[in-house]
N, C-alpha and C positions, 0 to 999 in steps of 0.2 A: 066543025069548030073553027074560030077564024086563025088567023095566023099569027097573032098578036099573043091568043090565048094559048099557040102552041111553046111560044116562047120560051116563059120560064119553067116548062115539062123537058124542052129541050136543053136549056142550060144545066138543068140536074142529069142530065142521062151523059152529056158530055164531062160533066166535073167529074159526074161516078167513073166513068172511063178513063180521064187521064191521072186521078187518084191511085197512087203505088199500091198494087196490091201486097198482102205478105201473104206466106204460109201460116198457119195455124200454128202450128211447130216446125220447129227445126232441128235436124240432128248433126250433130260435130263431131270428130274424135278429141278426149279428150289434148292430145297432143296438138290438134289444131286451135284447139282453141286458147291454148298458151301461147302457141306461135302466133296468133292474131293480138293478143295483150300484149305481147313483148315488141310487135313489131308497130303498135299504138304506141306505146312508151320512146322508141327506139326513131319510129319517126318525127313526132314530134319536139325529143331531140335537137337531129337533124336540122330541123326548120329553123329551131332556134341561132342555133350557130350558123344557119347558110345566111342568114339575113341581119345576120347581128353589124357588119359593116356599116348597113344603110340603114338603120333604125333612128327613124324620125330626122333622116339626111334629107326627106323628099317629102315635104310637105305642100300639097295641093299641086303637084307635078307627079309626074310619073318617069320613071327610072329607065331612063333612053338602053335601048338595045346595044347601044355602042360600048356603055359602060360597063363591062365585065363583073361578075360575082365569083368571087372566087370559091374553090374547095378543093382539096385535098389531102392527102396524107397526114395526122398527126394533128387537124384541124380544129379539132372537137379539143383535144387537150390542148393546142395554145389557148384556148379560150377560158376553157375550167382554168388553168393558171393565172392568166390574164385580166378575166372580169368574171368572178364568181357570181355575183348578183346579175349577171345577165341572163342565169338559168331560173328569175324569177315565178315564170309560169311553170317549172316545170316542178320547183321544191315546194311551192304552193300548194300543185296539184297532191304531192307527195305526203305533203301534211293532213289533208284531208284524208288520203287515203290510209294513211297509219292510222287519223284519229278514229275508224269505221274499222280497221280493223282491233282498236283495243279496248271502244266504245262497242261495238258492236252494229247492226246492220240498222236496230231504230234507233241511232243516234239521238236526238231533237237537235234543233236548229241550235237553243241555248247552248247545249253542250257542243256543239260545232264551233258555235259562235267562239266559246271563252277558249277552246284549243287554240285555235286562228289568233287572235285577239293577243295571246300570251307568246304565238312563236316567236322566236328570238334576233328574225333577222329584216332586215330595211324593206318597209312596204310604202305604196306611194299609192297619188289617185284615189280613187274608191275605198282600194284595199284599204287604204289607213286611214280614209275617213269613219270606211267600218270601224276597223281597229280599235279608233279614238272612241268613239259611240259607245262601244259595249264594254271598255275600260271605265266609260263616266257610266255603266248602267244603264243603255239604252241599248235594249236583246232587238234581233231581229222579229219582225219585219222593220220597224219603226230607224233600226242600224244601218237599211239601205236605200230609207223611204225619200223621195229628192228633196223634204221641206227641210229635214235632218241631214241630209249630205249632195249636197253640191255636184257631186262626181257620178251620180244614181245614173245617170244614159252613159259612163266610160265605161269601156272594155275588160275592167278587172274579170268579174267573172266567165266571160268571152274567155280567157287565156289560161283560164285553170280549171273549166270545167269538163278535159279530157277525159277523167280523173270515172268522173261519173257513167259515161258511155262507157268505159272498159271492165268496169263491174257490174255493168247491167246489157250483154250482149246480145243484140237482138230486144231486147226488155226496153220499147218506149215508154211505154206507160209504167214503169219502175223510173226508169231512167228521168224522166220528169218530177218523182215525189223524191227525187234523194236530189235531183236541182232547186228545186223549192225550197225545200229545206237550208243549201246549202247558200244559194242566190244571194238571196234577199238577208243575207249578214251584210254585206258590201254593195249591194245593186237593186234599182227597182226599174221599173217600165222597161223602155228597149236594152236597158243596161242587164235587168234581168234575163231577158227574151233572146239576150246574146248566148249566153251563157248557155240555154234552156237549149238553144236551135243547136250550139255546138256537141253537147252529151248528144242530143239526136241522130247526127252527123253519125260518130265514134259507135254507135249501138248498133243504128241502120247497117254499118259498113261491115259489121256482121253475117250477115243475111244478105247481104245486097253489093255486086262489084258495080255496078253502072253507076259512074258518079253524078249522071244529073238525075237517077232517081233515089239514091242519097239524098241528095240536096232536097227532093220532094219530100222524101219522107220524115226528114227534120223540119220542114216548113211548116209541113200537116196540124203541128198543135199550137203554133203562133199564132194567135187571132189575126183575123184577116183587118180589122177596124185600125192594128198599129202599126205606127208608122214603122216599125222595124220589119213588119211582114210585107209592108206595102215596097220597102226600101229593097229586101233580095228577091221577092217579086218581078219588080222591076229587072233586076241583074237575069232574069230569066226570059224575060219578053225580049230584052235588047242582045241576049244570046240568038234568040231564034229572028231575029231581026238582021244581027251582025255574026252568024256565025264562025267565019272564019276571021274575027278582026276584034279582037280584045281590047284595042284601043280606042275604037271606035265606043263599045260600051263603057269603057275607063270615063268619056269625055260628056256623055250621056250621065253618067254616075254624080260625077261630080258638079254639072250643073245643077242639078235637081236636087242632091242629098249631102253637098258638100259644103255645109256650112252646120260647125257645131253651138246647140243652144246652152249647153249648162256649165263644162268643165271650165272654171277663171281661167285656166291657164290658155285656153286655147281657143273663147268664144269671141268671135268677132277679129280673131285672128289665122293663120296659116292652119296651125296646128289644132290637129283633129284625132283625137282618141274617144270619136265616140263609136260605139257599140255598132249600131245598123251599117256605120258605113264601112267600118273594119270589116267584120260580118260579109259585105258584100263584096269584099277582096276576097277575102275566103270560099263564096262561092265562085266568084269570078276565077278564080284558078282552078278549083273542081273541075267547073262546067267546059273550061278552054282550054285546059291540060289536058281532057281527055285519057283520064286514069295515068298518064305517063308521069312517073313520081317526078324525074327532073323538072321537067318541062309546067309539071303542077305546081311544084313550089316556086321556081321562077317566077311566071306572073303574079303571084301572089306577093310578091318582095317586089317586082317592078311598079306595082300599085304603089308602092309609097304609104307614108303614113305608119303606124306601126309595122314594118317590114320586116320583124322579126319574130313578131306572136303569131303574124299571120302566115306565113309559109311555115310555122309551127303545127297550128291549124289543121292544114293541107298533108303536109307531111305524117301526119300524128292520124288522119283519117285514109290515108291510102297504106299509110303501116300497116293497118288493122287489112285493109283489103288484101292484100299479098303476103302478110306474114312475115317473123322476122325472117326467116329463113330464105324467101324469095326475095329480100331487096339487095338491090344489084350490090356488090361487093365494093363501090366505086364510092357509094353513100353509106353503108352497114360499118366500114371497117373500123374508122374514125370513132362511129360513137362505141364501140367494143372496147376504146381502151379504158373509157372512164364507166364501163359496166356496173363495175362492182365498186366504185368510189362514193361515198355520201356526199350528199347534196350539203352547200353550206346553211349552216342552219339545223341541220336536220341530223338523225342517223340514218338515213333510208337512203340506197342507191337504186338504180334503173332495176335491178337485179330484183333488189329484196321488195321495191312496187309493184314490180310486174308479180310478185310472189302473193301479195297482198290483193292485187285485183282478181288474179287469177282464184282464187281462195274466198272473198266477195263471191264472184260471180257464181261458183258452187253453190253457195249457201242460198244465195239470190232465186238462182233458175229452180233448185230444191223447195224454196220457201213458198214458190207463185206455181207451185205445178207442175213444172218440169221433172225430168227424171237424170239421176246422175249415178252410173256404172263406171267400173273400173276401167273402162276402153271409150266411153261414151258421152256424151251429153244432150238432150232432147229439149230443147229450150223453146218454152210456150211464148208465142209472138201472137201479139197483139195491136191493135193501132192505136192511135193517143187516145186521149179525148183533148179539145180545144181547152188551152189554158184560160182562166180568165183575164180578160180585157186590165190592163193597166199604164196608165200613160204618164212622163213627168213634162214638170213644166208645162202642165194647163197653163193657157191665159197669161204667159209671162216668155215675153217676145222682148230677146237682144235688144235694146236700144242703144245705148253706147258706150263704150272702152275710154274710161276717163282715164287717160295716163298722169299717175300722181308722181310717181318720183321720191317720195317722199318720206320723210322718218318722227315717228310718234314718240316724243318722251315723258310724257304725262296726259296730254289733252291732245285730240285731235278731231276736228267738225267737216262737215259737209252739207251739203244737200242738193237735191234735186226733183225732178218730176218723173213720177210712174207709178211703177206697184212692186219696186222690189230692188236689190241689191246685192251683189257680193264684192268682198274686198278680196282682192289676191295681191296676200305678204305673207311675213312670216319675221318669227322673235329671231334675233339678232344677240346671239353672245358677244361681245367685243374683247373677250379674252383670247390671246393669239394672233391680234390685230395691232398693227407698229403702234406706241404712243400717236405718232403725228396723223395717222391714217384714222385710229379713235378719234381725236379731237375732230377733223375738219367733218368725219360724221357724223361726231354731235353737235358739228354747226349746219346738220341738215346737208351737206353735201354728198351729190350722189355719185356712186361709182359700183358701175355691175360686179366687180371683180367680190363683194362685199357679199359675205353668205352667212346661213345660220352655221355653228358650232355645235353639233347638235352631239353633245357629249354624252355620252350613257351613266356617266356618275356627279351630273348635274341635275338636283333637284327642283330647282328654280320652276315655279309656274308661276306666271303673271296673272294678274286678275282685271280683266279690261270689262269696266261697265259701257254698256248699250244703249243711249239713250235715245228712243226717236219719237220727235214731236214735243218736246218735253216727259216723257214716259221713260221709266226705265224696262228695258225690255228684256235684258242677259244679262248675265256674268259672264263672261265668256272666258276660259282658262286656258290657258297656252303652257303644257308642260315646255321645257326647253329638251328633255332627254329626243333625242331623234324616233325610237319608237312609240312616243306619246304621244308625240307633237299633234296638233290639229293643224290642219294644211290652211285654213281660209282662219284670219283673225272673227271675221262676226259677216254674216250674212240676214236677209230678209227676203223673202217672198210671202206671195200671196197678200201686199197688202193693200187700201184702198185708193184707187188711182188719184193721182194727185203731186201736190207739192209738198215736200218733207225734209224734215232737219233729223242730221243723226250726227249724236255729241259723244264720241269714245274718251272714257276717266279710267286713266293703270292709277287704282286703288293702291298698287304694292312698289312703286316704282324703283326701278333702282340705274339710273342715265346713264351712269360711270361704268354699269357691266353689261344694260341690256335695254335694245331699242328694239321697236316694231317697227319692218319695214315696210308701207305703202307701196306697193308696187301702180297699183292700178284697180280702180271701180268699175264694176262693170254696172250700168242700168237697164231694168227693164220697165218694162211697159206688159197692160193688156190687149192693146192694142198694135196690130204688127207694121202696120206703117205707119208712122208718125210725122208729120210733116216739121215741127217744129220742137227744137229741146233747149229747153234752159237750163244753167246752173251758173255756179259763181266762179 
């Protein structure tokens, strides 16, 4: 046989070789296996509050060694006092997992979806893109699909999909249909695949202390064709390339993978909340922490970028490896005091989720074959199978960041050349704003300091027609309540490349209480390098 034809017989014998093997089953006491939920719960946590300083302080830099992170004593509770909404991913996670435990183990996505959709407290990004989606009626998949929601490749489900690995331990192939189901409310393509790789993570770390075969065994079901597999791939080669030098792969990283296509707020600019690259902070601390929990979350937060979901992450998957009861006393103490406190938003504390997964998981490991005794648990392990292939933002490449400045009080036009569009603003209540500071705004003057109102006993929706090309295209409705809201006033993709006029009519207007503010256009094109752009 020639050597050519031994080739791809040899590339299969090497894959099957460095492919994580599992056990068939696995057995746990049950005591261990509380201690590994509690100490998932407990560290990711931790993450949140060690990185909560620098969250989104380091955008497209990385967080110099010189610069200290602090932690200590009492830590966890200046923060629950201080900024309740910073425990975003973690009462997220918490709601999900109440709503499984009182819906039950086959939830449907719908019934996930309208829990989520209804909870009571500030969701941004994705999250609230979802949100807004299946409050108008639009159930998942279609609620995270990116032609529907703009934010489909941000990190949302990346930061709350703990939730899911800790009720399915050791259980990939569970742990992947209760991420399906849960994903795709708020997230599609690598927006999804974030989310999907992290429950992998939290399950794997079950069964598994070596955290770069962790990191293989959650990679195992990402399609090899997305760019999200392609992206902590990469984080893997440039490990065994630079292993002793995290920075060295940090600058590798962000050449290659550090420029985000979808989210307004951040594309074509610093700031970067997308999935694969977050994601790849996450491994990057795994793989260069070297299971050492301090030393893991660290790099993870020195990455930059969202710095505080990610050493959540990290912290929330080696909980699970060591247990609560093995993390060093120096990091455990702190989040002990706010145990038993509920999360804003929510009734559920670290206490009563950890109570909730651990309870999950029973029913779980019971339901697919396992076995569960009064001292015991014998938990059937299984490998994935490959998710299907999904990707956003086909064929609709960044072209440019029209910075508008500007404020809409009845009519506002544009146009340009490509295949698509989004506007990043947002309605404007002028209630609470000096007389003189209203006025020179409704002579279109701009000033950052000028934000939405976003009242929760304001009824007010605007109603902004769409028109492009002469075609009316949307309605598009801008609740003013802060949990309604839609983040992007009107968006387009996928359309015929070219030159296009888009004409916004507020049908409902009302000047004297309420403006849309223009921040900025973004353009895209099918084409990824464009040599020349027009507009007016």
């Amino acid at each position: 046989m020639k050597l050519r034809n031994l080739l791809p017989v040899l590339a299969l014998v090497l894959a099957s070789c460095s492919a994580p093997k599992a056990p068939e089953q696995i057995t746990l006491s049950r005591d261990v296996l509380m201690d590994k939920i509690m100490g998932g719960w407990a560290g990711q946590t931790i993450g949140v509050v060690y990185g909560a300083p620098t969250e989104f302080k380091f955008q497209g830099t990385l967080i110099p060694e010189e610069i200290p992170i602090g932690w200590g004593e009492g830590y966890v509770k200046h923060w629950w006092d201080r900024k309740p909404g910073l425990f975003d991913d973690v009462y997220n996670d918490l709601t999900f997992a109440e709503a499984f435990e009182e819906l039950g183990l086959d939830a449907s996505s719908e019934e996930l979806a309208l829990r989520f959709a209804y909870a009571p407290y500030h969701l941004a990004h994705a999250n609230q893109a979802g949100r807004y989606n299946v409050r108008q009626g639009i159930m998942p998949p279609e609620s995270g699909h990116w032609l529907n929601n703009p934010h489909a490749d941000d990190l949302d489900f990346q930061i709350e999909a703990d939730f899911v690995g800790l009720m399915a331990p050791g259980m990939l192939p569970q742990a992947l249909d209760i991420a399906s189901r849960v994903g795709h409310i708020m997230n599609s393509g690598d927006g999804f695949y974030g989310g999907a790789f992290v429950a992998g993570l939290y399950s794997a770390a079950f069964i598994e202390d070596n955290p770069a075969k962790i990191v293989d065994m959650a990679l195992e079901a990402i399609p090899e064709e997305s760019t999200f597999w392609q992206c902590i791939n990469d984080v893997r080669i440039w490990h065994r390339q630079y292993p002793k030098d995290w920075k060295a792969a940090w600058f590798e990283l962000l050449k290659k993978w550090g420029l985000d296509t979808g989210c307004p707020k951040g594309v074509s600019l610093s700031f970067d909340i997308d999935a694969k690259l977050n994601s790849a902070y996450v491994a990057m601390g795994l793989l260069y922490g070297g299971g050492d929990f301090g030393r893991s979350m660290e790099i993870a937060t020195r990455c930059g970028q969202d710095s505080d979901c990610n050493p959540a992450t990290v912290g929330g998957v080696l909980g699970v490896v060591c247990g609560l009861e093995k993390l060093p006393p120096f990091w455990k103490d702190p989040v002990m005091e706010i145990w038993n406190l509920d999360f804003e938003g929510t009734d559920v504390s670290l206490e009563k989720g950890s109570e909730y997964s651990f309870k999950q998981a029973l029913q779980l490991i019971e339901k697919n074959g396992g076995k569960v005794t009064e001292a015991d648990v014998v938990i059937p392990v299984a490998r994935p199978e490959v998710l299907p292939l999904e990707q956003n933002f086909v064929n609709t490449y960044p072209l440019m960041r029209d910075q508008k400045d500007a404020w809409m009080k009845d009519v506002y036009e544009f146009d340009f050349s490509g295949n698509g569009f989004v506007i990043w603003g947002n309605l404007v209540c002028l209630r609470g704003i000096s007389a003189d500071y209203a006025a020179r705004v409704s002579k279109k003057h701009v000033g950052s300091e000028v934000f939405a109102l976003a009242e929760e006993n304001d009824d007010y929706v605007a109603e902004i027609e769409v028109w492009i090309d002469g075609q009316l295209d949307q309605v598009s409705l801008l609740p003013m309540k802060g949990t309604s809201r839609k983040l992007e006033p009107a968006w387009k993709y996928g359309m015929e490349e070219g030159r296009h006029q888009v004409k916004m009519v507020w049908r409902n207007p009302k000047p004297d209480t309420y403006l849309l503010r223009i921040n900025a256009i973004q353009y895209y094109s099918e084409k990824q390098n464009k040599d020349t752009y027009y507009h007016n």
